[in-house]
C-alpha positions in Angstrom: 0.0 0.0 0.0 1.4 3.4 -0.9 1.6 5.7 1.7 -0.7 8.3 0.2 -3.4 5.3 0.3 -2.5 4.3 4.0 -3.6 7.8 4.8 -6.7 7.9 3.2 -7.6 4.7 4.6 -6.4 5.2 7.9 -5.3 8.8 8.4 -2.4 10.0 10.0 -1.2 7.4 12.5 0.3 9.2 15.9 2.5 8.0 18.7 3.6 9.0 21.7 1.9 12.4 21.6 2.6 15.1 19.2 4.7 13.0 16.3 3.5 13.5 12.7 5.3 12.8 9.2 7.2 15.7 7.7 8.4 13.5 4.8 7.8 9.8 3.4 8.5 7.7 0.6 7.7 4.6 -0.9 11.1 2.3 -1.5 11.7 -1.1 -2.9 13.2 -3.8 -0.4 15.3 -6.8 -1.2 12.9 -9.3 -1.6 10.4 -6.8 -3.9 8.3 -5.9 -1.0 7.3 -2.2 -1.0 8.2 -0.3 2.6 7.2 3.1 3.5 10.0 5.0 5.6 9.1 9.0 7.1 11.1 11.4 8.8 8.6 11.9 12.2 9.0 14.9 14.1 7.3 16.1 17.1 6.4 19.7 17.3 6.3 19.6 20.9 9.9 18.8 21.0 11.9 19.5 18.3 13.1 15.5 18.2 13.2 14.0 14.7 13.5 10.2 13.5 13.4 7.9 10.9 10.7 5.4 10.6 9.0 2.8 8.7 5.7 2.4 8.7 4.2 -1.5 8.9 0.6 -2.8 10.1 0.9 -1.5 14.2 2.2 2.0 12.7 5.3 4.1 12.4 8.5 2.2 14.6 11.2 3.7 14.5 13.4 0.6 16.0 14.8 -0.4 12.9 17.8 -0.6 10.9 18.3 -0.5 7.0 19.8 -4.2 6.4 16.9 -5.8 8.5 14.8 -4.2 5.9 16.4 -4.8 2.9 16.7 -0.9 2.0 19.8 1.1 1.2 20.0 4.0 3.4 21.6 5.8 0.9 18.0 5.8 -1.2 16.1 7.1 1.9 18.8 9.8 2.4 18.0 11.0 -1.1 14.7 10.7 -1.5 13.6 12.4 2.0 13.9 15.5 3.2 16.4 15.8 5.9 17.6 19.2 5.2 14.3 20.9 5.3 13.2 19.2 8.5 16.6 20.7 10.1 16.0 23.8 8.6 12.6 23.5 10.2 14.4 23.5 13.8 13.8 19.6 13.8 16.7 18.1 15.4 17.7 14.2 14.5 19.2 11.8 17.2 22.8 12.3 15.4 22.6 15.9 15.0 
C-alpha cells in the first residue's frame, strides 16, 4: 500500500503524543516488498527520526539491512535538510 493510500484509509497514524510525518516515501526492499519509511517529528519537541511504517504503525526501531533498503536511497529521496531547517533536530545531529 502506498503511503498516500494508507492515509486515506487510515489517516495520520500518531504515537507518543505530538509526532506527525514531515516527509515519506515509498522504496523497494530486497525481496520486492514495497516499505514506506518517514522522517517523524514532534512539534512539541523538536526531536526528529526515521521510521518505517508497517501494520501496528510508524516504529522507528529499525535498521536498514533488516529491511532490505539502502540508506543511501532514503537519504536521497527524503527531506532531511528541510526538517533541520525546520528546527527539527535528529538523534545524530
Amino acid at each position: 500500500m502506498k503511503y498516500e493510500e494508507y492515509v486515506k484509509q487510515y489517516g495520520e497514524v500518531e504515537f507518543e503524543g505530538n509526532w506527525r510525518t514531515y516527509d515519506a516515501a515509498e522504496f523497494l526492499a530486497d525481496d520486492g516488498k514495497a516499505v514506506i519509511i518517514g522522517i517523524r517529528v514532534n512539534d512539541a519537541t523538536g526531536e526528529a527520526h526515521e521510521a518505517v511504517l508497517d501494520a501496528d504503525g510508524w516504529d522507528s526501531d529499525f535498521d536498514y539491512p533488516s529491511i532490505g533498503i539502502d540508506s543511501s536511497d532514503v537519504a536521497g529521496a527524503l527531506d532531511f535538510e528541510g526538517a533541520r531547517a525546520a528546527g527539527y533536530r535528529f538523534p545524530e545531529d
